[in-house]
C-alpha positions in Angstrom: -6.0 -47.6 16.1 -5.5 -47.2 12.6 -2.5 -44.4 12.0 -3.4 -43.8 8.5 -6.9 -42.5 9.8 -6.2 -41.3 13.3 -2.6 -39.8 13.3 -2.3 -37.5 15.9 1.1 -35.3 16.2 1.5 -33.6 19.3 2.7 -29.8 18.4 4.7 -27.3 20.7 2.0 -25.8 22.4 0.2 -29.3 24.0 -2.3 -29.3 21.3 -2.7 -31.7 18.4 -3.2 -32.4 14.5 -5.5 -35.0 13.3 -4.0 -35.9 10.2 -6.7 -38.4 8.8 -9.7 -36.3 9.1 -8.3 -32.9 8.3 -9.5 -31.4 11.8 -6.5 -29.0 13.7 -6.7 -28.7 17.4 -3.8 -25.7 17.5 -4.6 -23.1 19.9 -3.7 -19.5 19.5 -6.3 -17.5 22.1 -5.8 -19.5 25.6 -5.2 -23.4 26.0 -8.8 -24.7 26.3 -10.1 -23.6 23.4 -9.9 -26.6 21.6 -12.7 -28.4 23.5 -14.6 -25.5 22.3 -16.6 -25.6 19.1 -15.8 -25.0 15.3 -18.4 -22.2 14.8 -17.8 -20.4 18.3 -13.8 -20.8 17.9 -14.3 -19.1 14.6 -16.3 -16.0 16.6 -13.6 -15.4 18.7 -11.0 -15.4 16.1 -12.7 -13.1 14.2 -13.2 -10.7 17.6 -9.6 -10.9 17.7 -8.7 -10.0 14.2 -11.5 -7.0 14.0 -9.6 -5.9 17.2 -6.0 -6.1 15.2 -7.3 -4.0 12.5 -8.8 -1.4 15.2 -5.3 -1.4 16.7 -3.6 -0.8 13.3 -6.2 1.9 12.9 -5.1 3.5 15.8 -1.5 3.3 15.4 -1.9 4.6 11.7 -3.5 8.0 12.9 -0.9 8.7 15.3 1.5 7.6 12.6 -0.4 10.4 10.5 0.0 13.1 13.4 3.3 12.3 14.3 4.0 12.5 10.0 2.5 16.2 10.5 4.6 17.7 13.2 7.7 16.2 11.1 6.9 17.7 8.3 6.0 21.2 10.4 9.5 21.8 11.6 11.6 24.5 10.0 14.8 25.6 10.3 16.1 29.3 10.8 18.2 31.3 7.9 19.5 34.7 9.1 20.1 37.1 6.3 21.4 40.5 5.2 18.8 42.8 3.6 21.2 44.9 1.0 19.4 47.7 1.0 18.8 48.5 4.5 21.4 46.1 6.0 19.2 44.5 8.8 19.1 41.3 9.7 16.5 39.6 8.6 15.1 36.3 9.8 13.6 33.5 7.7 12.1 29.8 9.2 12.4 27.5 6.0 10.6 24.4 5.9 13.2 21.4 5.6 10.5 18.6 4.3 9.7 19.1 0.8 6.2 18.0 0.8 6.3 15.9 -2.5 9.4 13.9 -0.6 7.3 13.7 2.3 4.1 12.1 0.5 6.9 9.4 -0.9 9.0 8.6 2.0 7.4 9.3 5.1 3.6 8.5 3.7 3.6 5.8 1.3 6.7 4.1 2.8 5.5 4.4 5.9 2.3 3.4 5.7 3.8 0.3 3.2 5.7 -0.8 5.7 4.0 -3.8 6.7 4.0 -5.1 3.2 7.7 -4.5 3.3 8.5 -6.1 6.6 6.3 -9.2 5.6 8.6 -9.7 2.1 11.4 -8.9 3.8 11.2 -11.2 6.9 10.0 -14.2 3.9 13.2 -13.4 2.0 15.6 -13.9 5.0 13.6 -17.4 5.8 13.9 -18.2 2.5 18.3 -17.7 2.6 19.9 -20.8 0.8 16.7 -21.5 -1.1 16.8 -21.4 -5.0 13.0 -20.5 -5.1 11.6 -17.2 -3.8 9.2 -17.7 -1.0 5.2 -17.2 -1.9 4.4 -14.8 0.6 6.1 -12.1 0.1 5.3 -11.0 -4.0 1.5 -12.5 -3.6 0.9 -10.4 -0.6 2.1 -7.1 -2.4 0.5 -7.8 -5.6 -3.3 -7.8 -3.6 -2.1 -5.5 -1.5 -1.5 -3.0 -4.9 -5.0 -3.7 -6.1 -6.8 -2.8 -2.8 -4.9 0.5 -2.2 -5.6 1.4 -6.3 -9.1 0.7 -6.0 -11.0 0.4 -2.6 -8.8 3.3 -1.0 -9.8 5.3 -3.9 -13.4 4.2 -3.7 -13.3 5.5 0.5 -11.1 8.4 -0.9 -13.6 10.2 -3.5 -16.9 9.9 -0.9 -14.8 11.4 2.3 -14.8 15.3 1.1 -18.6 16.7 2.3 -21.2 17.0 0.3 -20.4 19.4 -2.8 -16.9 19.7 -1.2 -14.2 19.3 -3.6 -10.4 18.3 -3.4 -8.5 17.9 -6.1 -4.9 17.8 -7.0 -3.1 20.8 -6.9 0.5 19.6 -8.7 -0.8 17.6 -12.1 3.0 17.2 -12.3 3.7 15.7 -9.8 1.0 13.0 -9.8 1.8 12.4 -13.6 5.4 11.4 -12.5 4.3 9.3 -9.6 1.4 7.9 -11.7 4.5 6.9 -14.7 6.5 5.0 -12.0 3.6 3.2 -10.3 2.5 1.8 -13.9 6.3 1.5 -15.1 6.8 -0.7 -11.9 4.1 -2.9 -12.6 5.4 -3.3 -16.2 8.9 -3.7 -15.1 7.9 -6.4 -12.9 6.3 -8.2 -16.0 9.6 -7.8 -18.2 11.2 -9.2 -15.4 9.2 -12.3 -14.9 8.1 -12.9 -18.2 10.8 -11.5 -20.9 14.0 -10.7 -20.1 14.7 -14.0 -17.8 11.6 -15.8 -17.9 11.3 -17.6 -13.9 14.5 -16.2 -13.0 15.3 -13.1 -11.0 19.1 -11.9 -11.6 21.5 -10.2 -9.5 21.2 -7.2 -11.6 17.7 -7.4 -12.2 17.3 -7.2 -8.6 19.5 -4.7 -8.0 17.8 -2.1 -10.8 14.4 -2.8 -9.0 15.6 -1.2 -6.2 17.5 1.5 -7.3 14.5 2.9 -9.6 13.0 3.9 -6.2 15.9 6.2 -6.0 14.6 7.5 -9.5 11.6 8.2 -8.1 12.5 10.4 -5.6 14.7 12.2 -8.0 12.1 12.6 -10.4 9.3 13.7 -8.4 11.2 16.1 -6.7 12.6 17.4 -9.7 9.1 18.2 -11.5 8.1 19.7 -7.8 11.0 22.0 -8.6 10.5 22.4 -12.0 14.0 21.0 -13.1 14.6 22.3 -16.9 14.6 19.1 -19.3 13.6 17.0 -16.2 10.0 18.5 -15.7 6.7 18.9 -17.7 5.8 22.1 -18.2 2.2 22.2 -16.3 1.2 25.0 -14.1 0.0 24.4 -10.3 -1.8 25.8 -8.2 0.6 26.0 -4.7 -0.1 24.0 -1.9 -1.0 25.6 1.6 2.3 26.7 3.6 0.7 23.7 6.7 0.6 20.3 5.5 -2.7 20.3 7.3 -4.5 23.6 7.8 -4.9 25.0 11.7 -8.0 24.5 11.9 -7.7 20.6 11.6 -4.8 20.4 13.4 -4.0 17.3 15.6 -6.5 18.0 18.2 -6.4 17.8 22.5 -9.7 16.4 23.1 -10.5 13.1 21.7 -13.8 13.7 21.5 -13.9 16.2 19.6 -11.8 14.4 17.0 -12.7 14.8 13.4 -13.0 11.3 12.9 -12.6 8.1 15.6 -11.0 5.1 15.7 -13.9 3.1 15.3 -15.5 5.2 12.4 -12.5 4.8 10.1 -12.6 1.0 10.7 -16.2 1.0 10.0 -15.6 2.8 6.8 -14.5 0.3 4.4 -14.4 -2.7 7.2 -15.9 -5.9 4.6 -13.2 -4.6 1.6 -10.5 -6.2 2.9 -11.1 -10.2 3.8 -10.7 -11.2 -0.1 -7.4 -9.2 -1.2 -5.1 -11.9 -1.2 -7.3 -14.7 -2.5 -5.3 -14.9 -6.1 -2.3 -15.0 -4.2 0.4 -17.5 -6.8 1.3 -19.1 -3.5 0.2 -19.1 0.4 -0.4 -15.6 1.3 -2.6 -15.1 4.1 -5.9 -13.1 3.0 -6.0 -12.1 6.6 -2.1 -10.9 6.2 -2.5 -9.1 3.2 -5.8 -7.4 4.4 -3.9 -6.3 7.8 -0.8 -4.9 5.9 -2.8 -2.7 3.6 -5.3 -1.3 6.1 -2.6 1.3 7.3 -2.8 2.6 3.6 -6.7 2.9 3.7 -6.8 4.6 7.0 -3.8 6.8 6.1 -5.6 8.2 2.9 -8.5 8.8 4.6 -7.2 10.9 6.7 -5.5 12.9 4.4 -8.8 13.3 2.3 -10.6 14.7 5.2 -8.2 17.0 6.5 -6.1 18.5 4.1 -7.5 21.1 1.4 -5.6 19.2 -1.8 -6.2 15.6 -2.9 -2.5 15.7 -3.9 -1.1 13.5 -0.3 -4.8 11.1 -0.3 -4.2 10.4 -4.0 0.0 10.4 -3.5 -0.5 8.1 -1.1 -1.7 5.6 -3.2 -0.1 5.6 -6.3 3.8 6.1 -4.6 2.4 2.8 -2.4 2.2 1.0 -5.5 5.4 2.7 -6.5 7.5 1.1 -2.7 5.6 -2.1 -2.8 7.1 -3.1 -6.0 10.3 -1.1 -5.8 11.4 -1.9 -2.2 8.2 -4.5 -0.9 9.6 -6.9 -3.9 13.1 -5.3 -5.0 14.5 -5.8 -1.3 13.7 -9.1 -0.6 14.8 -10.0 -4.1 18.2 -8.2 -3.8 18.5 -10.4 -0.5 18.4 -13.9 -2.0 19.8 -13.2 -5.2 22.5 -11.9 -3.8 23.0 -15.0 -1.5 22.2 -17.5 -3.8 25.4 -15.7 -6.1 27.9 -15.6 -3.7 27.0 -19.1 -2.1 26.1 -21.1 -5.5 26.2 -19.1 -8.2 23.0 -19.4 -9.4 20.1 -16.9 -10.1 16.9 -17.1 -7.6 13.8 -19.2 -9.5 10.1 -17.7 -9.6 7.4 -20.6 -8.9 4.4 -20.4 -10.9 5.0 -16.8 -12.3 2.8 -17.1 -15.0 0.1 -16.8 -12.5 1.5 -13.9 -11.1 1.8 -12.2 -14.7 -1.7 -12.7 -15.4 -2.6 -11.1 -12.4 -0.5 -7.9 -13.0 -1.5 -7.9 -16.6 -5.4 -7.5 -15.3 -4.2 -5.2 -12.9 -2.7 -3.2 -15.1 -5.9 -2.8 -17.2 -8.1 -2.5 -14.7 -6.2 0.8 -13.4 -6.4 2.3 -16.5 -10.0 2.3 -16.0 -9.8 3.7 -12.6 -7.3 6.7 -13.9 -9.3 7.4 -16.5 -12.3 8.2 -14.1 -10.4 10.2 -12.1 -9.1 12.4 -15.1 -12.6 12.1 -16.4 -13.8 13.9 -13.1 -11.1 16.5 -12.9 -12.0 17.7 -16.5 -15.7 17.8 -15.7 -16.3 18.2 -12.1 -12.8 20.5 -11.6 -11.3 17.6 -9.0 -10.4 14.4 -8.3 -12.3 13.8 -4.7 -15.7 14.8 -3.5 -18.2 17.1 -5.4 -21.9 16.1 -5.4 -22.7 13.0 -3.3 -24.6 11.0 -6.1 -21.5 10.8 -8.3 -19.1 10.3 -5.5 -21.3 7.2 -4.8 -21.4 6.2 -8.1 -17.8 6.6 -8.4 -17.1 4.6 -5.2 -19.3 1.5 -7.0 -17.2 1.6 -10.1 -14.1 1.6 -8.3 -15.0 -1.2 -6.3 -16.4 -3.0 -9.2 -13.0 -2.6 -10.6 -11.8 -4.6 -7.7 -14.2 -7.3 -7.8 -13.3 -8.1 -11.9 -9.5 -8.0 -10.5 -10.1 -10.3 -7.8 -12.4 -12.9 -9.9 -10.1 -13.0 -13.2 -7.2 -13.7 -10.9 -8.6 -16.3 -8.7 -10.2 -17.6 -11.8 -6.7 -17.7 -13.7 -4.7 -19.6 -10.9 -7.4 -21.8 -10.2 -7.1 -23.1 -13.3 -10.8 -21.9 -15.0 -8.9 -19.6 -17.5 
């Protein structure tokens, strides 16, 4: 037998590798399904991951209800009334709902993205290059929540049903941080310490999501010198109105399982295929389907666009801020004490060019949604044609990201 041909390597589970003619005889499903063939292996694998992204589906609404009855509860003030000296009883909400769009919402439903970097970074301890995974994942992961979870987004609302944002502040600040993290990452990567992530430069990635909670709740409050100075039209006192509240009977749900994987199903097997390193398309698809599904549901059942839209934009905001700044803080900070020596970026230019066409790109799809507020009077819905056509551009969007990327680390441009 000729081993430079035939190699075979026997692997943990009893399979085998063929070496010589590229063929993989790993099993994942059950052990017999190597003697099965190529094409049907494929089918079942595909059943399985269709029945993942169900599963995160489900696990994402209840995440959604169980986000709702957090941010219901209240806690009781007694007070003095001067004039008449009663007692008088208040129940003040303790969420602030622009804190609760950040940190329970967009972290929440980001936390896949997170856990994936994070979980690279601590396999990667003692190496002096940062893993793949991790920053290639999140970077696809930002383009399909910006553009194919606002495409979903603007078509949800009924026909001639429109939602728009009711705090322009508020998005304005969380809009600034999403692009300023984007650009940050650049000066990171490309100016300051070209291929080299500092200590520091680590550290102040993750800190800024601290300014962005401050920030954001500071304009909700209308903080003097903090704030912009734009009026806003209030919120309901229920994060989502009675009459869509989480509901007993599952068949009467306003939307199913199945219905919001159907939605937007197809958008998600390319997101990661620019990816500087390895990342799994699969992965990357999986970790941002909580943020589609998420969304979603927020543009159906709330009155406001402000958590669907929030959603989105503070995603972009954690991904970068905590789905990058973390694992960065973890192996720069063991790669100083242990050798004194900053962690090294493979192939960033890659991952520049990608954020640089990102970057553009979104302007684009801000500039429609501004575009629609100031001539339709909101952000989501309104008459079906334009909510269609909307949808297209949006996803065009996508498409252009995807191809200039792929097309950039393949070499082409």
């Amino acid at each position: 037998m000729d081993p430079l041909n035939n190699s075979t390597t026997r692997n943990i589970h009893g399979g085998s590798n063929m070496v010589g003619n590229g063929t993989c005889q790993l099993y994942l499903l059950f052990h017999d399904e190597t003697e099965l063939g190529n094409g049907f292996r494929g089918f079942l694998y595909f059943v399985a991951l269709a029945y993942c992204f169900i599963g995160l589906s489900a696990i994402t609404a209840r995440f959604f209800r169980s986000m709702e009855n957090v941010v219901k509860h209240t806690r009781t003030v007694e007070e003095i009334d001067p004039c008449t000296n009663t007692k008088i009883v208040k129940h003040i909400k303790v969420w602030n709902y622009t804190i609760a769009d950040i940190t329970l919402l967009a972290f929440g439903t980001s936390f896949p993205q997170i856990s994936l970097a994070t979980i690279d970074a601590i396999r990667n301890l003692g190496n002096l290059y940062a893993g793949g995974l991790g920053p290639g994942t999140l970077v696809g992961s930002a383009a399909f929540d910006l553009f194919p979870i606002h495409a979903v987004c603007v078509v949800i609302p009924k026909a001639g049903e429109l939602k728009k944002i009711s705090d322009l502040g508020v998005w304005l600040i969380e809009l600034f941080w999403s692009f300023w993290a984007y650009i940050w990452l650049y000066i990171t990567l490309e100016v300051w310490t070209p291929n080299v992530i500092t200590l520091w430069e680590a550290s102040l990635t993750v800190l800024q999501f601290g300014l962005l909670l401050l920030h954001a709740y500071a304009q909700d409050k209308r903080w003097p010198y903090l704030s912009l100075p734009l009026s806003r039209s209030e919120r309901p006192d229920d994060w989502v109105p009675a009459e869509t509240a989480p509901y007993k009977d599952k068949n009467t749900a306003p939307y199913k399982y199945s219905e919001i994987l159907e939605d937007e199903y197809g958008n998600g097997s390319v997101v990661d295929i620019f990816s500087v390193h390895d990342g799994n398309r699969a992965l990357a698809a999986g970790t941002s389907w909580p943020d589609l599904v998420a969304s979603k549901i927020a543009a159906e059942r709330q009155i406001t666009a402000d958590s669907a839209i929030a959603n989105i934009t503070c995603s972009n905001s954690v991904n970068i801020y905590i789905g990058i700044g973390v694992p960065w803080l973890i192996d720069t900070l063991y790669n100083f004490f242990a050798y004194n020596k900053p962690l090294k970026i493979e192939n960033a230019a890659g991952l520049s060019f990608s954020l640089l066409v990102f970057f553009v790109t979104s302007v684009g799809c801000i500039g429609v949604l501004v575009f629609r507020r100031l001539t339709l009077g909101a952000e989501l819905g309104g008459p079906k044609v334009w909510a269609w056509v909307t949808c297209v551009y949006f996803m065009l969007l996508w498409l252009i990201f995807v191809v200039l990327s792929s097309l950039r680390v393949s070499g082409f441009i």
